[in-house]
N, C-alpha and C positions, 0 to 999 in steps of 0.2 A: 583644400576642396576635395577631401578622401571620398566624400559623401556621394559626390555626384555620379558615380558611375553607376550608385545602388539606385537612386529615386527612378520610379516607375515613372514619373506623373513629369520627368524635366521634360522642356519642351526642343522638339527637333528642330535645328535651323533651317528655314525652305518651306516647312510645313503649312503655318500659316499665312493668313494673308496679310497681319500685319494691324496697324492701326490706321484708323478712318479720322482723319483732321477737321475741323472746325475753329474758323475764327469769327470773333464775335467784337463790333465796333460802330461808331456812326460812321450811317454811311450817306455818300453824294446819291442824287438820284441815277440810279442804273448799274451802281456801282456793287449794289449786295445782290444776296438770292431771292430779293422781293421786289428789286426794283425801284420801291421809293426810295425817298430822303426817311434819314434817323435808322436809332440801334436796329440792328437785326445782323444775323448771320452773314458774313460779307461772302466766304466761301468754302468750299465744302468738296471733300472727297467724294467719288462715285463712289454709291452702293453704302453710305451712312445710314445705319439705322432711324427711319423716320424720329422713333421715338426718342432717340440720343438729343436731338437739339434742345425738348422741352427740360430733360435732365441736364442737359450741360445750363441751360438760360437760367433755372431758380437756385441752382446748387454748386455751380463752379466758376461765376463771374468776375470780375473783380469789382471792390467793392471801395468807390472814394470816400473819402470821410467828410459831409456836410459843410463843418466848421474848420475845418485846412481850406476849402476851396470858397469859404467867403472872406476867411484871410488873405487870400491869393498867394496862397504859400508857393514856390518855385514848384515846377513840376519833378526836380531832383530830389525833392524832400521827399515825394511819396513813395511810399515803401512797396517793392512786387510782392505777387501776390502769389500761390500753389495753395490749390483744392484738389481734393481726391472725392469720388462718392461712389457709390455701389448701390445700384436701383433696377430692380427689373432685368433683370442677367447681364446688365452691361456696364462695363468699369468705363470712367472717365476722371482722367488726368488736365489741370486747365492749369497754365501759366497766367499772369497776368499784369498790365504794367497800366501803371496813369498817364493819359496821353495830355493833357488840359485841354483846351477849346474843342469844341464842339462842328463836326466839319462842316455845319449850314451855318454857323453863326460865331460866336463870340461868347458864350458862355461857356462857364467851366464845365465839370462831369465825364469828359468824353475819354475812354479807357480802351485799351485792347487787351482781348482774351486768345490763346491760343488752346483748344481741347483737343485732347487726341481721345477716342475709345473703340472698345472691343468687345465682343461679348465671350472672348477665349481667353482668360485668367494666366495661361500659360506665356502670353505675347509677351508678359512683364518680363518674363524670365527669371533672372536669379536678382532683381533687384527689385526695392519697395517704391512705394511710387514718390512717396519725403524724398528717395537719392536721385528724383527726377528736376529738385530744383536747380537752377541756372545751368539745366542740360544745354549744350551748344546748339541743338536741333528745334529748338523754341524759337519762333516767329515775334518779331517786336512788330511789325508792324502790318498793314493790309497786303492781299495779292494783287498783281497784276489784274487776272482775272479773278472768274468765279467759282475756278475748278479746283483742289489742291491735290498734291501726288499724295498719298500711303503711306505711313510712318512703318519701317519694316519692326518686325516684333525684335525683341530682346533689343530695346533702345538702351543707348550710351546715357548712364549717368551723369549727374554735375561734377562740381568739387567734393560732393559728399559719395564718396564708395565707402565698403564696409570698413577698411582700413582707417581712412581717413576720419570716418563717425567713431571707432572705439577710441581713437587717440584722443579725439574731443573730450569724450567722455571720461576718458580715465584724467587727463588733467584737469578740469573741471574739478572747484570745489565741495566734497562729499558726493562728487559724482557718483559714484557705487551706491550711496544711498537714494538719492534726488533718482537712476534709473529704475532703480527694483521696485521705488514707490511709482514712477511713472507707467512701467509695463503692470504692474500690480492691477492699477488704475486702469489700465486698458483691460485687463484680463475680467475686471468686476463687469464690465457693460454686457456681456452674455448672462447677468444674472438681475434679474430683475430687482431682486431685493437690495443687492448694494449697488447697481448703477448709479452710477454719477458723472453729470458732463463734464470731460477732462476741459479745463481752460490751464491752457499755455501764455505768460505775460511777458511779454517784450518786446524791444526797441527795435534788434535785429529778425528779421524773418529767415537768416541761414540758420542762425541758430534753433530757432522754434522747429523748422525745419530736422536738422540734424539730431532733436531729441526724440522727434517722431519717429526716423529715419532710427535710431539706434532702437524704441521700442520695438517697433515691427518687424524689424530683420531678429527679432527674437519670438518672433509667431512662426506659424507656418504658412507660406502661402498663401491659401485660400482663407485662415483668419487674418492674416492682414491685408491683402485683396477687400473684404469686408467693413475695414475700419476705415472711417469718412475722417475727412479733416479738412479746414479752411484757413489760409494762412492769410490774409487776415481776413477779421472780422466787425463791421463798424461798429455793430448792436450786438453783443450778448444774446439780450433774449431774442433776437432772429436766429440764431443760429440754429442750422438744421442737423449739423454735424456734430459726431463724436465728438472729436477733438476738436475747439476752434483756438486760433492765436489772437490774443488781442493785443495792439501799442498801449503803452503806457497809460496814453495821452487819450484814449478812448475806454478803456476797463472799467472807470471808477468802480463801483461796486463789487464789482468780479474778480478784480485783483485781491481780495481778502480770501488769505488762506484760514482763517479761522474753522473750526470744526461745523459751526451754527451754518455756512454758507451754501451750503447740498450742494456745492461742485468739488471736483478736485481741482486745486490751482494751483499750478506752475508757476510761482514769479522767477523768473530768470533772470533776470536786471539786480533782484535783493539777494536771490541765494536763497529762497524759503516755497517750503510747500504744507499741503494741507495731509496730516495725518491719511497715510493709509495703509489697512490692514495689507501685508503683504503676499502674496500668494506662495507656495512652495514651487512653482513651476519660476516667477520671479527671481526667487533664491537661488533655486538649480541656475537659472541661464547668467544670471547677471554676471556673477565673478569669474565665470570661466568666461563668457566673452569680453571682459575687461583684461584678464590676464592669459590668455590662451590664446591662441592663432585663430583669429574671429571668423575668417571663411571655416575654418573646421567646425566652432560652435553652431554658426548659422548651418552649413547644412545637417549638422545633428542636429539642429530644432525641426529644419523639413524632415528628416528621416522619422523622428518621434512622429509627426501631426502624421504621416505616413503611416506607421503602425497603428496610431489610433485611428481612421480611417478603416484599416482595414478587418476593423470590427465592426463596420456597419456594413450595411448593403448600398446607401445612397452616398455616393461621391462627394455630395455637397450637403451632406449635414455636419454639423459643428459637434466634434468628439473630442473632450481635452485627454490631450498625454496624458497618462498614469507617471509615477516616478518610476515606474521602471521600464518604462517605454523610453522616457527620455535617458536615464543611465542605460539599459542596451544602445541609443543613437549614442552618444557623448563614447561608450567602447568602442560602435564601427567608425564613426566617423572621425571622432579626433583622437583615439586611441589611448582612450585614457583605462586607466591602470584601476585597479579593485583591491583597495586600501585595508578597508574591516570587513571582521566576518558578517554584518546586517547588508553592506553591500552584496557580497558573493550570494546571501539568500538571496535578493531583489534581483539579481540577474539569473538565476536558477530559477526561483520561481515564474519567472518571465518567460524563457525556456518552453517551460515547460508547461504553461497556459498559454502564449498568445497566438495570435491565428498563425495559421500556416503559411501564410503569404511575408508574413512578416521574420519568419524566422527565417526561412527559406533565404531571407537577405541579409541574415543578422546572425545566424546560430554558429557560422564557423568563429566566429571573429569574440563574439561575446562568451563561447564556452572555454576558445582559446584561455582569453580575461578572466574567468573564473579557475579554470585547471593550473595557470601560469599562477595562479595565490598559493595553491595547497589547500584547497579548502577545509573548514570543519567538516565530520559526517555529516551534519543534517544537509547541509548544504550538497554534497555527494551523493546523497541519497535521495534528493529531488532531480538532479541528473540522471540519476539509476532510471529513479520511473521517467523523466522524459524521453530518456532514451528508447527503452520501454516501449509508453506510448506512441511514440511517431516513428516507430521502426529506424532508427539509425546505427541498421550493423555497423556501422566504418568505426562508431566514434566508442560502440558500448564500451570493447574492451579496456581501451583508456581509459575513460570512466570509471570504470569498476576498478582498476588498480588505481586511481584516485580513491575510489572509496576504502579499498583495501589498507591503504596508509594512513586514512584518517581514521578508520576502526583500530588502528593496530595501537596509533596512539593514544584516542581514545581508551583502550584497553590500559595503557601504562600509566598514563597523566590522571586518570579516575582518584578519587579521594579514596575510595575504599574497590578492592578485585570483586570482591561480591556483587557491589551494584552493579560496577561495568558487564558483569555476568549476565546477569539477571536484567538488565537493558538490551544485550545481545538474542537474548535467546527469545525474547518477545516478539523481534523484528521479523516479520513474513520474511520468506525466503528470497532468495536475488533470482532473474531469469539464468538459465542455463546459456552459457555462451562455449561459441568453439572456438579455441585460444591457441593459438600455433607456438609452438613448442619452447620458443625463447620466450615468450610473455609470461608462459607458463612456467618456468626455471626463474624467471624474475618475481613473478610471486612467491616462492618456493624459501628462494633464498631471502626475503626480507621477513618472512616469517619464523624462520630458522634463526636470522638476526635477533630479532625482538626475543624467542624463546632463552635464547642463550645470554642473554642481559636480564631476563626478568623477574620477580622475586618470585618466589612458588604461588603467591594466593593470585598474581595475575595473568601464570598459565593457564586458570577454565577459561579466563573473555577471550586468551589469544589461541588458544584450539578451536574455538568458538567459530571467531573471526576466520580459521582456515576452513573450518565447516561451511561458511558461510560460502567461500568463496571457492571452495570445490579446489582446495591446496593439499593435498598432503607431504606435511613435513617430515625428513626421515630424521628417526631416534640420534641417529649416529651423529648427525650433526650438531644434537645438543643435547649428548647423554648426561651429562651431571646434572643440566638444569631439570632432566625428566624424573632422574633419581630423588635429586632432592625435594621435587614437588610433590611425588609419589609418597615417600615419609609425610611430608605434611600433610597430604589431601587424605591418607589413614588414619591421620588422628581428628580432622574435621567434623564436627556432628553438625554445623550448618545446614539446614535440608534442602536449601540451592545449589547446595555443592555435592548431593547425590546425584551418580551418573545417568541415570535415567531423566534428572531434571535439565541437563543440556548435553550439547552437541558434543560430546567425549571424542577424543582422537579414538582411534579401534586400538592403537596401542597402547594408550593409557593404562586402562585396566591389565596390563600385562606385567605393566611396571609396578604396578599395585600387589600383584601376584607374586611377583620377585620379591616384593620388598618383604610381604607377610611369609612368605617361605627363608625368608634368612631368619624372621623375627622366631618364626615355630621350631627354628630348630638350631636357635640360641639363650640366651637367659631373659629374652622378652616371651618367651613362648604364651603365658598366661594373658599379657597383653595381646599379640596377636589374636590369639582365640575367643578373648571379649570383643575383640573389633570384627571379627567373621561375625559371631552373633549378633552383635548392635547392629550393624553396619553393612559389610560387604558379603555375606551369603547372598542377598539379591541378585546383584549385579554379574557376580563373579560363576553362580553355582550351576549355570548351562555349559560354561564349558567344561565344566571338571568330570575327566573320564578316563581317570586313572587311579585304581587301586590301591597302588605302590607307591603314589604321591601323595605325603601327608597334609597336605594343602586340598587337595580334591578330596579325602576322605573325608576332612572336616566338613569342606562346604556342601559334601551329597548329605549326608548326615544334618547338617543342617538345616538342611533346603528340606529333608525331610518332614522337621518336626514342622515349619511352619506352611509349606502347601496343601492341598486341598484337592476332594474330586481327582480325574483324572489324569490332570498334572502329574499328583504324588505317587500314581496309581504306575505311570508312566515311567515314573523317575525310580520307584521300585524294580520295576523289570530292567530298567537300563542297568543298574546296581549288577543286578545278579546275573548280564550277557558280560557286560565287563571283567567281572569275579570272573566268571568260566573262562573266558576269550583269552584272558591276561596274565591266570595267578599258574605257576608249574610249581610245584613242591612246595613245602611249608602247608601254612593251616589251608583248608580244605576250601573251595570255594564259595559253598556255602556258610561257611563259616565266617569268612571276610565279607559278605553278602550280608550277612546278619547284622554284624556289628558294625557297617557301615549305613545301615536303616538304622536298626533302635539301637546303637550305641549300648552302654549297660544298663538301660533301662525295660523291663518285661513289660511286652504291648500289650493290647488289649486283643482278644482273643479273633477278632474282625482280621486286625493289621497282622496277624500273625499266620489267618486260614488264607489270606490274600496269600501271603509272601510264599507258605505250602504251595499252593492252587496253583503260583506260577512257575515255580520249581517242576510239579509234576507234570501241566502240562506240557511242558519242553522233554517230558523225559531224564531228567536229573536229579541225581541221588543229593540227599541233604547229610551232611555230618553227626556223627555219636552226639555231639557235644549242641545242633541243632533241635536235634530230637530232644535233649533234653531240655532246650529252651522252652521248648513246645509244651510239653509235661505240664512246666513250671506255669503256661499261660492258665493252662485248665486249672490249676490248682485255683484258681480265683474264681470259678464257675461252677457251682453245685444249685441243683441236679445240671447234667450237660442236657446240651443243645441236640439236633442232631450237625452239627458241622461240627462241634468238638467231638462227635463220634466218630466223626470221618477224619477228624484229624489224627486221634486215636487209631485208628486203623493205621493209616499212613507210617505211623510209627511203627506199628506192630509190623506192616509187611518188610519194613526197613530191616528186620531182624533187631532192633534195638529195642532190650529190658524195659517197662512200667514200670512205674509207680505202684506199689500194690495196692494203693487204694481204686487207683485207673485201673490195674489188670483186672483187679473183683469187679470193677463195677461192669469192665466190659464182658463179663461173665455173666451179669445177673441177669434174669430170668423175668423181671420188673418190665413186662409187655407195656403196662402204663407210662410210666417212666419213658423205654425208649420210643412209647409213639410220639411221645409229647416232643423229646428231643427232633424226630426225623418231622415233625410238624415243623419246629421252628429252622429250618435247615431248606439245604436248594435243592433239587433233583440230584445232584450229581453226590451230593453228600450222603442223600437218600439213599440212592441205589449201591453205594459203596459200603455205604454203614448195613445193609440187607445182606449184601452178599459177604460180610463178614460173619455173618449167622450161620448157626447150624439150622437142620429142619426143625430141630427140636425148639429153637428159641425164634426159627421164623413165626411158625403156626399159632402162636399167642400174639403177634403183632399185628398178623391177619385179621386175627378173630377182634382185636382189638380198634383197630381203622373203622371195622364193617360196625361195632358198637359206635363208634361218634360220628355214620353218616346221619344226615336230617331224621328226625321221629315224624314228619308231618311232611305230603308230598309239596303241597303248599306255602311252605315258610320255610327258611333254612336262617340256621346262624352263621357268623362268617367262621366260627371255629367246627363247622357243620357243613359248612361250602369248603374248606380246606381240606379237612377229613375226604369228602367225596375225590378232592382233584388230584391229592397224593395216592388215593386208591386206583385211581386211574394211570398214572402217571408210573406207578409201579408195578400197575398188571400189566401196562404196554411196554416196559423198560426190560422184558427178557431177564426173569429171574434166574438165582446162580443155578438150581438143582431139578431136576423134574418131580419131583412131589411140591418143590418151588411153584412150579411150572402151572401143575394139574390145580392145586391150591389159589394159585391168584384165575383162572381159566373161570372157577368155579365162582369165586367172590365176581370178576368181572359180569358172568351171566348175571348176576343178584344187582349189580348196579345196575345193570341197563335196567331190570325193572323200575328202580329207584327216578334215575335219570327219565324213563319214558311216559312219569305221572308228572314230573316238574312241570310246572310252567317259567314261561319265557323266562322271568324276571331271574329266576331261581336258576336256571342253566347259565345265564349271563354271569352272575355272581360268583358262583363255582368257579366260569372262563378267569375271571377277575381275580378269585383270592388267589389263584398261582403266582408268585413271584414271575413278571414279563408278560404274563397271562398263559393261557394251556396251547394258546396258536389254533390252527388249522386242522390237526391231528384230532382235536376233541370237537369242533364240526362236523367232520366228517365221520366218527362215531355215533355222535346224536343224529346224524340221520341216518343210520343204519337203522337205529332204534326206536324211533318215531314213528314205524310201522307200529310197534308192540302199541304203541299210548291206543292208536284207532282201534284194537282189537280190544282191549280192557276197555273201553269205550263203548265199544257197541256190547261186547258183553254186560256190563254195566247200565245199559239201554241210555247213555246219556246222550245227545245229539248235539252233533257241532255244527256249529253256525257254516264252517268255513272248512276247507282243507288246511288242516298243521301246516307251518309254515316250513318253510326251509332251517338247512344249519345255521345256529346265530338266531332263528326268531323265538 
């Protein structure tokens, strides 16, 4: 009886007031509650529900059989009777026995009924109202008076208690069948479509009794509270009740279990019943109350009708158990054990759906039952989220190291490491928990375990699996297994088993690192370095930021060729703080700076004024042997740019020899030539490549700019809007020499004429063909000079609608 301490709904001894009695018989005149002669109520408890008498009169009487009492059969022969019915909120129970003669006369008929009822469900207590036959507290005959005492609630049983009904049952031939179909049959009359009035046939009425008696104490309660029964019955078709019992000797018709008969029949006297489908709630209760400690099943059927209940709102609607309402009751109550993995889901998922009222009585004992298996993950992982869900810090952490072992195996037992991988890393994340410090060593070390036993392709699910669970496992404890995984996870080209596609220990890659630095600088060397290409330059090439390690040179170098944007741009400068930071003697730092960007391959003249640009803006010198990389870029660039002119320079002030084709050209005197260059080139390349000039070969590049500003104030080309902004650009940028000086002073005054006839459209586009744009500096010019346009204006007598706008209009 584990159960009874859980049910909310068992009734407290004292509380109520008990049952209200009624006996029912012919009576002398004065002798009943009417007064006259014949049947009527003879006496009665105070405070019986008026309307009790008419339900106990049509529905719980006992009923003599016509043709026994024109035989004058003995009054021993007739068999008692037990009714149950449920009408209007009020249960009533009626014993009832053949009395023969009639007390005004001589004729037969004459019977006494003894009813007790309530309209509080709980009075029964913990028995059905079947184990209320030949209760000792049943009345044979009239009272004294008219008044009768109160039947207190939780009345004493007959010979039939739960015990005594499953041993019937279980010896009984195919008893385990003959009940699952019996309760089956009860179960179908809540469904309109298969209801069928159960009839019961036999001799005995303890029996008919005790097969009720063992269906119902497999309900809950209130459905069996609900279920009517008449023990016996003279006419079939009278019968108002669920279940009626008929004698042998009255059935005829009714006793055919055939399928054609639209009852379900009981013959008990033959051993036969009528086909019925059988329910899975029948299934679940029968064998374990036939085999199991039958107070435990029964109250695990109250506790189930209890969960389902407490998914509705109304107390007395009829909700059947789910199966796994009734496997959580069958864990709390009788203690039973969780065999296969479909059960462990059924009570996990339960968990973790049913109401809170219900778990609240049930979740220590049923997650007990599930953790006490070992469950599979999925199973763990419905735990995980109910835990989750209903906030149960106490329990998460156990949980999770349930789930933790059943990932771990799952990781080793998997047909193939890849999948188990690759099912790992799909899985959303686990909640964060705070683990005190021995749970946390006991995760630690069983993951340590598993590593050091497991082949290399089932170390990514079990790095995975520590990821998941916020473990990390230290190297040392299973360095061979990490070495040897690291050779294999090298020669991998699987693209699930690229480290960016799962949950990588942080030491991994390190081991990776080890292993291709022994390869590089032994007779695998060639293979290593096809594996940094294919393969691990990704992963590997943010940490690498050493010079002097041939491992890191490869993968900067590598990481080179295939980045992009300012990544590359980024990873350039890092090259060349490292070279300086790190290199003392030997080749020059620029020199290792070079050959760790473009390897022996000559860049293209962009990646090459880059790698200058950043050199000089730090201030540092580039090597003889840099310089003459440089050379070699230009050699691929005829006519030059102006940034290959500036990079020419660069060399030249380095002190380091040209090319004499570079030295002539940077000599000639081809004003066209180098405007065209300092066009295609930045400001800064500009103004270097100028001041590499003598006045002699400035004064033709002047004259030359001022030749390809706009011919029309009106329309400009974009190689006609560039021309004007590097005029600008370099009369504002402080030329080297003062005849420099006086020279661009003089061309400036002739732009602003230029500039001061533009319209908007035209100033805008000039701002625009500057590489960044001209900024603020050339605003603030053109309004300097937007007085001149109003003065050519009125000189010109044209008339403007408006005042010139501002800089930018």
């Amino acid at each position: 009886m584990a159960a009874q301490r859980f049910r909310r709904d068992r009734p407290v001894p004292g509380v109520s007031a008990g049952f209200g009695s009624l006996y029912y018989t012919d009576c002398r005149p004065g002798h009943g509650l009417q007064g006259r002669a014949g049947f009527q109520f003879q006496a009665a408890s105070p405070g019986v529900a008026p309307e009790a008498m008419p339900i106990v009169q049509r529905s719980a009487l006992y009923e003599a059989p016509v043709r026994w009492m024109r035989e004058r059969r003995p009054v021993a022969d007739y068999p008692a009777s037990l009714a149950h019915t449920a009408e209007g909120g009020l249960f009533a129970t009626a014993a009832g026995r053949y009395v023969g003669r009639e007390a005004n006369g001589t004729r037969e008929g004459n019977q006494f009924t003894h009813a007790v009822v309530t309209g509080d469900p709980a009075d029964y207590g913990l028995v059905r109202p079947a184990q209320l036959w030949a209760a000792p507290w049943w009345a044979v005959e009239p009272a004294a008076g008219t008044e009768l005492d109160m039947l207190a609630a939780h009345p004493v049983p007959g010979p039939l208690d739960t015990e005594t009904v499953r041993d019937r049952v279980r010896v009984a031939a195919r008893g385990e069948e003959r009940l699952t179909a019996l309760l089956s049959a009860i179960h179908h009359l809540a469904d309109s479509e298969r209801r069928r009035t159960v009839v019961i046939v036999g001799a005995d009425p303890e029996a008919a009794a005790c097969w009720i008696a063992a269906a119902t104490l497999l309900l809950p309660r209130p459905e069996a509270l609900r279920v009517s029964f008449k023990i016996f019955v003279v006419d079939g078709q009278y019968g108002r009740h669920d279940i009626i019992a008929l004698h042998p000797e009255w059935a005829g018709r009714w006793a055919d279990t055939g399928p054609g008969s639209r009852r379900a029949v009981f013959d008990l006297d033959r051993g036969r019943h009528t086909a019925v489908e059988p329910t899975s709630a029948a299934c679940f209760w029968v064998p374990r109350f036939l085999a199991e400690d039958p107070y435990d099943v029964v109250d695990a059927v109250e506790l189930a009708g209890q969960f389902a209940r407490a998914r509705v709102d109304r107390a007395e609607a009829h909700v059947e158990p789910t199966g796994a309402d009734r496997l959580a009751a069958v864990v709390v109550a009788a203690g039973e054990r969780l065999t296969t993995s479909g059960r462990h889901q059924e009570a996990a998922d339960w968990l973790l759906t049913a109401p809170e009222e219900a778990t609240m009585i049930a979740r220590d004992a049923v997650l007990e039952a599930v953790l006490r298996a070992v469950p599979p993950t999925s199973v763990a992982r419905t735990l995980v989220a109910a835990a989750e869900a209903r906030g149960w810090a106490s329990a998460a952490a156990r949980i999770q190291r349930c789930l933790l072992t059943a990932e771990i195996g799952e990781a080793l037992t998997a047909s193939d490491g890849v999948v188990a991988l690759r099912t790992l890393t799909a899985l959303p994340p686990l909640p964060a928990l705070d683990r005190p410090n021995e749970d946390r060593e006991h995760c630690r070390a069983e993951i340590e375990a598993a590593l050091r036993g497991a082949g290399p392709d089932r170390v990514p699910a079990l790095l995975t699996v520590a990821h998941r669970h916020a473990v990390r496992p230290a190297t040392a404890n299973f360095r061979s297994a990490a070495y040897t995984f690291a050779a294999w996870w090298v020669a991998q080209a699987d693209p699930n088993l690229e480290p960016q596609r799962w949950y990588a220990h942080p030491e991994a890659l390190d081991w990776v690192r080890d292993v291709l630095r022994g390869a590089l600088a032994g007779p695998r060397h060639a293979y290593a370095v096809e594996a940094v290409r294919a393969r691990w330059w990704r992963p590997l090439w943010q940490e690498a930021c050493d010079p002097g390690d041939g491992l890191d040179v490869l993968l900067m170098s590598v990481a080179y060729e295939h980045l992009q944007g300012a990544t590359r741009s980024q990873l350039m400068r890092n090259v060349q703080e490292w070279a300086f930071a790190r290199m003392a003697g030997g080749a020059h730092p620029s020199t290792v700076a070079w050959n760790i960007v473009f390897g022996e391959r000559t860049p293209e003249r962009p990646e090459a004024a880059e790698f200058l640009v950043d050199l000089v803006e730090r201030g540092w010198t580039f090597s003889e042997e840099v310089g003459s990389r440089l050379c070699r870029v230009l050699e691929q660039e005829r006519p030059l740019s102006g940034e290959a002119f500036w990079i020419t320079e660069q060399v030249r002030k380095q002190g380091y020899s040209l090319p004499p084709w570079l030295a002539e050209l940077g000599r000639s005197d081809d004003a066209m030539l180098r405007v065209d260059s300092l066009l295609d080139g930045s400001r800064d390349t500009a103004l270097d490549a100028l001041g590499g000039c003598s006045d002699k070969d400035a004064i033709p590049l002047y004259e030359e700019l001022k030749a390809r500003w706009p011919r029309h104030a009106g329309t400009a080309t974009a190689d006609e809007c560039r021309a004007v902004a590097f005029t600008f650009v370099l009369a504002t940028g402080r030329p080297k020499t003062e005849q420099q000086r006086a020279v661009f002073s003089v061309l400036l005054g002739q732009l602003a004429e230029v500039v001061a006839a533009m319209p908007k459209d035209v100033r805008v586009a000039v701002e625009r063909s500057y590489p960044n744009g001209l900024g603020q500096p050339w605003w603030d010019w053109v309004s300097e000079v937007e007085p001149r346009l109003w003065s050519l204006r009125r000189r010109s007598g044209a008339r403007s609608a408006k005042k010139p706008g501002k800089r930018g209009e």
